[in-house]
Residue frames relative to the residue before (quaternion, step in Angstrom):
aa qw qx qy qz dx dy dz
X 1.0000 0.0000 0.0000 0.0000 0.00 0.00 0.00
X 0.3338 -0.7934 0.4243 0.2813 3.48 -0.91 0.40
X 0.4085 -0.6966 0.5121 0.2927 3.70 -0.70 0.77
X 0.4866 -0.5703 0.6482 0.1332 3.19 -1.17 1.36
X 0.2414 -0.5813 0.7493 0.2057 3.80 -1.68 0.87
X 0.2671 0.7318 -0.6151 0.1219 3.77 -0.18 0.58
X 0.6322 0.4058 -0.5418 0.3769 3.89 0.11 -0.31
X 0.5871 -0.2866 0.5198 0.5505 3.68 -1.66 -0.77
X 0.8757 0.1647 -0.3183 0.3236 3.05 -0.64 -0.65
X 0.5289 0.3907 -0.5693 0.4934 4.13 0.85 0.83
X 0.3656 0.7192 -0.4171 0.4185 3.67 1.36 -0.26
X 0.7996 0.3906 -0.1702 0.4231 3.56 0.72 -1.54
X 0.4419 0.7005 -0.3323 0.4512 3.34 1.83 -1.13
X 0.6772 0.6092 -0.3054 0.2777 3.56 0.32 -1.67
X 0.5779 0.4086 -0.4801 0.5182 4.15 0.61 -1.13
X 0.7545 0.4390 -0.3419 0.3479 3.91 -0.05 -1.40
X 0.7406 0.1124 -0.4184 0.5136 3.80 0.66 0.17
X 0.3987 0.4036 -0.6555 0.4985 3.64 0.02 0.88
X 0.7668 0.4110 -0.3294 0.3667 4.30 0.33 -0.46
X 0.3700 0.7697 -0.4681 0.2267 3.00 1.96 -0.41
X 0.8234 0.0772 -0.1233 0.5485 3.82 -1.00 1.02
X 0.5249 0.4686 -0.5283 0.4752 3.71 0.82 0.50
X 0.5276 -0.4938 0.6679 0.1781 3.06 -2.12 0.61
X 0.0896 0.7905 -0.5801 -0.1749 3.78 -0.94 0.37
X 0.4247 -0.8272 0.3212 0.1793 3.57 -0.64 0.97
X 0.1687 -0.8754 0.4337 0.1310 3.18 -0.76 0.99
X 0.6864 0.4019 -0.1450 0.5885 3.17 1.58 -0.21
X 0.4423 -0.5141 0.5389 0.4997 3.83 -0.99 -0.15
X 0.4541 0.5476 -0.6477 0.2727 3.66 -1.51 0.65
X 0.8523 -0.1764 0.2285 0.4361 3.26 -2.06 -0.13
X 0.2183 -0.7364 0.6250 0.1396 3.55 -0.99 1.20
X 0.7544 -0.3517 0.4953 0.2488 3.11 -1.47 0.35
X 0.2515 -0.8181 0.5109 0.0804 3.18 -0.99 1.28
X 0.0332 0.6143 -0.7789 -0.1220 4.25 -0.93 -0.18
X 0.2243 -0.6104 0.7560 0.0749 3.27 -2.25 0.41
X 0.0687 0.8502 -0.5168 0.0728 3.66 0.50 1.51
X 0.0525 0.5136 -0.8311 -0.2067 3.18 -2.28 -0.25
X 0.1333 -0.5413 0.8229 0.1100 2.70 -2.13 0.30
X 0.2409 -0.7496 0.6149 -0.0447 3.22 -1.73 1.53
X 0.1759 -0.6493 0.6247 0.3965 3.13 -0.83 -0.38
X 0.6250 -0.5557 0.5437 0.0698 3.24 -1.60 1.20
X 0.0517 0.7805 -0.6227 0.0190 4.03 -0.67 1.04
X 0.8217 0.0786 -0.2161 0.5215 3.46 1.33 -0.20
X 0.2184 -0.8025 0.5257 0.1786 3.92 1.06 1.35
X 0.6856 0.5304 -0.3807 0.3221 3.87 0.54 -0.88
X 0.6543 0.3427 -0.2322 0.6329 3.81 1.13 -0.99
X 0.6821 0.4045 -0.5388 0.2843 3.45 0.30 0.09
X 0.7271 0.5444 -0.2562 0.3306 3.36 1.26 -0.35
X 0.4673 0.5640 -0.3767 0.5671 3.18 2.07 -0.15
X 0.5732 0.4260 -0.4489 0.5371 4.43 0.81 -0.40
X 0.6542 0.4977 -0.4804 0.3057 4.05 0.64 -0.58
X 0.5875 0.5966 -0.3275 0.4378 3.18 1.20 -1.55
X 0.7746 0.3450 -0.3695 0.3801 3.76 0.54 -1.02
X 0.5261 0.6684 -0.3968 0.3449 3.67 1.27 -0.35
X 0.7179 0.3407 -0.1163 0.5958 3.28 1.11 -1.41
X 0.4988 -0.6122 0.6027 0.1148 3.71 0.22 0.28
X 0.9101 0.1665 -0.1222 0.3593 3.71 0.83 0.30
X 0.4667 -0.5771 0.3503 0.5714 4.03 -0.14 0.43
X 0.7399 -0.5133 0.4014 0.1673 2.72 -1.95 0.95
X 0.1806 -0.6180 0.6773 0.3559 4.76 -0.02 0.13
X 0.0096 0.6859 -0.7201 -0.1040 3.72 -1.40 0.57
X 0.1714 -0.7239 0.6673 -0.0354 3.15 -1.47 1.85
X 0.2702 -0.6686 0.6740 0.1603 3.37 -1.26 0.78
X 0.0489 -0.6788 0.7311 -0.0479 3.76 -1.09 1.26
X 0.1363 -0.5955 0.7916 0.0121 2.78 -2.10 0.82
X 0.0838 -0.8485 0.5157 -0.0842 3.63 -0.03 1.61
X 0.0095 0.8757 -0.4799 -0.0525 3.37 0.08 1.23
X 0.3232 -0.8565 0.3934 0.0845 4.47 -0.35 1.47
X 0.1616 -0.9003 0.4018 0.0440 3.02 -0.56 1.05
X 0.5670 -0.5854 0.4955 0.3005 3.60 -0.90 0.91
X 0.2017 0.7312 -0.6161 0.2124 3.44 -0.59 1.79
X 0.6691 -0.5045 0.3593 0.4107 3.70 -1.15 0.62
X 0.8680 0.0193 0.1238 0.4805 3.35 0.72 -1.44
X 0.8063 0.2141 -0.1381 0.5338 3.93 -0.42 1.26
X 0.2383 -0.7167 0.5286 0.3874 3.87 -0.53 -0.44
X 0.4371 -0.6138 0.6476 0.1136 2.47 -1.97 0.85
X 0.3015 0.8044 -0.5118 -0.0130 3.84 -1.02 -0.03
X 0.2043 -0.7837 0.5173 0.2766 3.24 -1.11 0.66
X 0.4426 -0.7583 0.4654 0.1112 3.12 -0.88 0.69
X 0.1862 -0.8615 0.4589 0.1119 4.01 -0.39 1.03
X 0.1959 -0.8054 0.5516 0.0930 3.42 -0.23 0.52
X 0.7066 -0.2297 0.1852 0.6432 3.65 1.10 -1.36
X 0.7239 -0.3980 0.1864 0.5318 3.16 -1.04 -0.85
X 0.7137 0.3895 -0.0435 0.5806 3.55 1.25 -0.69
X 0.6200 0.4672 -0.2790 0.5652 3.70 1.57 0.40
X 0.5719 0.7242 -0.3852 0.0085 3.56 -0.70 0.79
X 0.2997 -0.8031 0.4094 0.3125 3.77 -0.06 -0.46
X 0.3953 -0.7059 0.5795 0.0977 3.57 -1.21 0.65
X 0.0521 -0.9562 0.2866 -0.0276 3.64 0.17 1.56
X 0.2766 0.7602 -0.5770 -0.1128 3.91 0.15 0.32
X 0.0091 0.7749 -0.6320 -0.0001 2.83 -1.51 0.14
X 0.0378 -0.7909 0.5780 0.1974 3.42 -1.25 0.41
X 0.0044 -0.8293 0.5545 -0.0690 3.89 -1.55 0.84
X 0.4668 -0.6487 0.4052 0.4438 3.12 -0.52 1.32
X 0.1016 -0.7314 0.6059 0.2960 3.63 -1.55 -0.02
X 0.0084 0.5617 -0.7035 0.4353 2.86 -0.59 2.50
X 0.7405 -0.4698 0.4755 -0.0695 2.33 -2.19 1.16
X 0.8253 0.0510 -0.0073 0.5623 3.65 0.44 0.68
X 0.7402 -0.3494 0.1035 0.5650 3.48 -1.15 0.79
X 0.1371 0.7309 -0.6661 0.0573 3.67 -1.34 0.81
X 0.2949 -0.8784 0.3319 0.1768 3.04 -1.30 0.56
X 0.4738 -0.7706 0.4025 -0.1404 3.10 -0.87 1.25
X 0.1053 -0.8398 0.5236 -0.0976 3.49 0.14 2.44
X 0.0150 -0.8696 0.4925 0.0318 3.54 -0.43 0.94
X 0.2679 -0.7676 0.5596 0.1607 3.71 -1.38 -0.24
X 0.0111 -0.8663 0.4993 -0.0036 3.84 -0.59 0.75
X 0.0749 0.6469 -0.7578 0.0395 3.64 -1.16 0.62
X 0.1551 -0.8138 0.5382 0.1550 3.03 -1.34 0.77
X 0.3439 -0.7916 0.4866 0.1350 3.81 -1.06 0.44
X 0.1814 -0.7708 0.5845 0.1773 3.46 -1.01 0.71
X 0.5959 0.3272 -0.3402 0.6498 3.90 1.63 0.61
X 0.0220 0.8194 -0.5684 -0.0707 3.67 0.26 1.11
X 0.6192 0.5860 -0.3855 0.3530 3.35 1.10 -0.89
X 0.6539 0.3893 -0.4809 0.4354 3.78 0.82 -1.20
X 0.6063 0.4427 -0.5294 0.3953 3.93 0.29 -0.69
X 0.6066 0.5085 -0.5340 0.2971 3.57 0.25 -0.21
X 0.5606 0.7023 -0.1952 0.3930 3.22 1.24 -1.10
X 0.7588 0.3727 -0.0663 0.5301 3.09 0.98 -1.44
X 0.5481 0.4514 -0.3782 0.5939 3.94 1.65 0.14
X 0.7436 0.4993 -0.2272 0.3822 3.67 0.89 -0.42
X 0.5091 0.4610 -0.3357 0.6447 3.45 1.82 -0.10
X 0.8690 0.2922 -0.2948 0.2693 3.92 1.10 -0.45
X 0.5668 0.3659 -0.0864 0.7331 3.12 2.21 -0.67
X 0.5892 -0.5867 0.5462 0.1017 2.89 -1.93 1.15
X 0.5512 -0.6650 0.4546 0.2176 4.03 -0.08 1.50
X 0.1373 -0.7451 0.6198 0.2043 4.01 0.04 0.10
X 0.8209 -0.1477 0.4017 0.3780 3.10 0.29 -2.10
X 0.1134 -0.8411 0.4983 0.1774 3.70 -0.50 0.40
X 0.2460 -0.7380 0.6150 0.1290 3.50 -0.14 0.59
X 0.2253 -0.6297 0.7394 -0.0774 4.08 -1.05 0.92
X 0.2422 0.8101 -0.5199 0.1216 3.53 -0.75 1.48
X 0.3614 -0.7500 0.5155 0.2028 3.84 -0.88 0.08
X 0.3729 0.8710 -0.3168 -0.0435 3.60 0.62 0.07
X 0.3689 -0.6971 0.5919 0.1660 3.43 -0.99 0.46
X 0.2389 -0.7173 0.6497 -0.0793 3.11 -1.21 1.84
X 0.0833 0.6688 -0.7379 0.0352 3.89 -0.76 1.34
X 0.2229 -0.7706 0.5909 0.0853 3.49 -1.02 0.76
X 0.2140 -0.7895 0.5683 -0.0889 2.96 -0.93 1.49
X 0.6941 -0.4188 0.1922 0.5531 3.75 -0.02 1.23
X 0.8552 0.0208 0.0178 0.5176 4.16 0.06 -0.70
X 0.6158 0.5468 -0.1045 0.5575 3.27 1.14 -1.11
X 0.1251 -0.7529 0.6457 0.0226 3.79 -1.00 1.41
X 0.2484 0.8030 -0.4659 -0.2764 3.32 -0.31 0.60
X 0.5287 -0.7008 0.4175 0.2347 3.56 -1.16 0.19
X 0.1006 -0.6162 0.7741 0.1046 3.82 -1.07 0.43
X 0.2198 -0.7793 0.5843 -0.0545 3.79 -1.02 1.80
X 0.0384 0.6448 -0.7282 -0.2291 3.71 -0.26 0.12
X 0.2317 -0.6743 0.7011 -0.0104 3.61 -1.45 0.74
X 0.4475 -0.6192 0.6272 0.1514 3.36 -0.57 1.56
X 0.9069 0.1705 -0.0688 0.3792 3.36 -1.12 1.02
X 0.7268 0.3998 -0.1319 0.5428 3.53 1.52 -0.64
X 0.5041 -0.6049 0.4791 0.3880 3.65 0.66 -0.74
X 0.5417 -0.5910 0.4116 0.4334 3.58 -1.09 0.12
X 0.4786 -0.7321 0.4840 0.0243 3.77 -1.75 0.95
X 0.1229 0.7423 -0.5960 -0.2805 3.50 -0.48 -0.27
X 0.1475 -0.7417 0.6456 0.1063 3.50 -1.19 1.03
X 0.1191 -0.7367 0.6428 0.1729 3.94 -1.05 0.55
X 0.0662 -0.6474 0.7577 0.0495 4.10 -0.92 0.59
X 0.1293 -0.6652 0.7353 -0.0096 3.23 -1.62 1.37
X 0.0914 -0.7779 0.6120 0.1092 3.33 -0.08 0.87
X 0.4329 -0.8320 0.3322 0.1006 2.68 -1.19 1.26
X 0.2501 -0.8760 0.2929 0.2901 3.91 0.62 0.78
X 0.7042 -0.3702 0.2073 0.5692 4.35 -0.78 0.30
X 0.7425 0.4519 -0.1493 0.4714 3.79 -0.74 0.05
X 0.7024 0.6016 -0.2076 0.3187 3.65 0.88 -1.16
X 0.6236 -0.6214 0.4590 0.1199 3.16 -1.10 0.94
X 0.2919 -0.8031 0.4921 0.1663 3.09 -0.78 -0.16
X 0.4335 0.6209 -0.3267 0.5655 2.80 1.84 -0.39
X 0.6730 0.5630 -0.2926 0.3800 3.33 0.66 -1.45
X 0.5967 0.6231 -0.2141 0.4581 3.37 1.23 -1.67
X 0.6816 0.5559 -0.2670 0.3939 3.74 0.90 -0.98
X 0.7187 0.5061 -0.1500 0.4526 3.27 1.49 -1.02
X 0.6177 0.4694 -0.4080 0.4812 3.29 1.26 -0.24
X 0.5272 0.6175 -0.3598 0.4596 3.37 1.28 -1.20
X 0.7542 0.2322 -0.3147 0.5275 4.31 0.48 -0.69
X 0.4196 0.6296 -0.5341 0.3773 3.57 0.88 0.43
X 0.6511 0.4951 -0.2496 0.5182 3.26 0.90 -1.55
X 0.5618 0.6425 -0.3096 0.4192 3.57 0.39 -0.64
X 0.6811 0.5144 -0.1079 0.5098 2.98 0.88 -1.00
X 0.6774 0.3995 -0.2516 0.5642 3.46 0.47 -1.12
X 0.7146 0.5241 -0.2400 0.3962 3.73 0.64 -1.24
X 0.4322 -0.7093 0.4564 0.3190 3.78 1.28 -0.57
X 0.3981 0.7576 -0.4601 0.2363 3.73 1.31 0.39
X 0.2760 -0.7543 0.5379 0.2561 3.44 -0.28 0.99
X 0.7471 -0.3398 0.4135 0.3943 3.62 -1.35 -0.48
X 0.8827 0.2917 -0.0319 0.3670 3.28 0.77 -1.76
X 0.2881 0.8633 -0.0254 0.4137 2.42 1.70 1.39
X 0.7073 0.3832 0.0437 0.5924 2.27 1.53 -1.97
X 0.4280 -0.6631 0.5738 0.2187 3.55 -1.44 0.91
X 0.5392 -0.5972 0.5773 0.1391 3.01 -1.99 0.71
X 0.7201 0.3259 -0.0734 0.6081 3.62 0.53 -1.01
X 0.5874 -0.4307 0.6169 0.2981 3.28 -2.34 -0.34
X 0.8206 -0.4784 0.2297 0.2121 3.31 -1.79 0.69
X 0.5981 0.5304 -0.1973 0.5675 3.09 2.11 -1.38
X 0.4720 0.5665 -0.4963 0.4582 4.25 1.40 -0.65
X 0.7005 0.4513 -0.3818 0.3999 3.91 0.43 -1.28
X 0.6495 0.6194 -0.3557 0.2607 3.05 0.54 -1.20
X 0.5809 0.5982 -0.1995 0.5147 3.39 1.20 -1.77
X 0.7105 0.5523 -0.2176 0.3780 3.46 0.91 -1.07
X 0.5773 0.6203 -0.2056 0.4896 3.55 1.45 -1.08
X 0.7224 0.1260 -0.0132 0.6798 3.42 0.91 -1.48
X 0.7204 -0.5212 0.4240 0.1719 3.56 -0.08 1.38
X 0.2311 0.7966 -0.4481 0.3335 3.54 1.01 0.42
């Protein structure tokens, strides 16, 4: 079964496994790498019974409220966790089909709402995206089962990418998993959760 983050203090728990294997910058320099896809999901029930056996353990389940901002270049997003739980996100990724790779930045916040406040007096709101997601770790590689308000349920795979490491390498594990997971090709999304969304309601 999967353990719900619902008290305060799994509330607070929730940024540090969403960072689990991330880097968080304190300085400008070389950002942190992931090797992702995102799929869409036709049987969410068998795909989560091949994670459990992949990862050898129940699934952590985090509720996010990911709110996108209008930015010249890459995406921005803040990320809600609770009232006193969240994370500040850029990042850039090709949008392409199949494993791609994916430079990112984090800071986290324990006042997500004023920063929201204070992103919304300077940047233009895109989009808010409302998710459920399930986190099975797999040695480097997180992968995820998303329910998506309004969209349906996802599979997303992050290969983080460790000192020294390739990307190439990072690509291959990422169509390994694929493999094991049953992700076909025509499957797999181009864009980000807030692109569909925009897409759904004509955005």
């Amino acid at each position: 079964m999967a353990r719900s983050v619902t008290s305060r203090a799994g509330a607070r728990a929730a940024p540090a496994l969403a960072m689990a294997h991330h880097q968080t910058l304190g300085f400008i320099g070389r950002m942190p790498t992931n090797i992702e896809i995102k799929a869409y999901l036709r049987d969410p029930e068998r795909t989560k019974l091949i994670a459990r056996q992949l990862s050898g353990a129940d699934p952590k389940e985090i509720r996010q409220e990911d709110t996108f901002f209008q930015i010249p270049e890459g995406r921005l997003k803040l990320r809600q966790f609770s009232e006193d739980a969240g994370e500040l996100i850029f990042y850039r990724r090709d949008d392409i089909a199949g494993t791609k790779r994916s430079d990112y930045a984090i800071v986290s916040t324990d006042k997500p709402k004023a920063l929201l406040a204070v992103l919304a007096q300077a940047l233009e709101a895109k989009v808010m995206v409302l998710k459920k997601r399930l986190v099975y770790l797999v040695d480097q590689t997180r992968i995820h089962v998303d329910e998506v308000k309004g969209l349906g349920v996802f599979l997303e795979l992050e290969v983080v990418l460790r000192d020294g490491q390739s990307s190439e390498e990072g690509h291959k594990i990422a169509k390994d998993l694929m493999r094991k997971l049953e992700v076909v090709e025509t499957d797999l999304i181009e864009g980000s959760y807030a692109d569909l969304q925009n897409q759904v309601h004509g955005a």
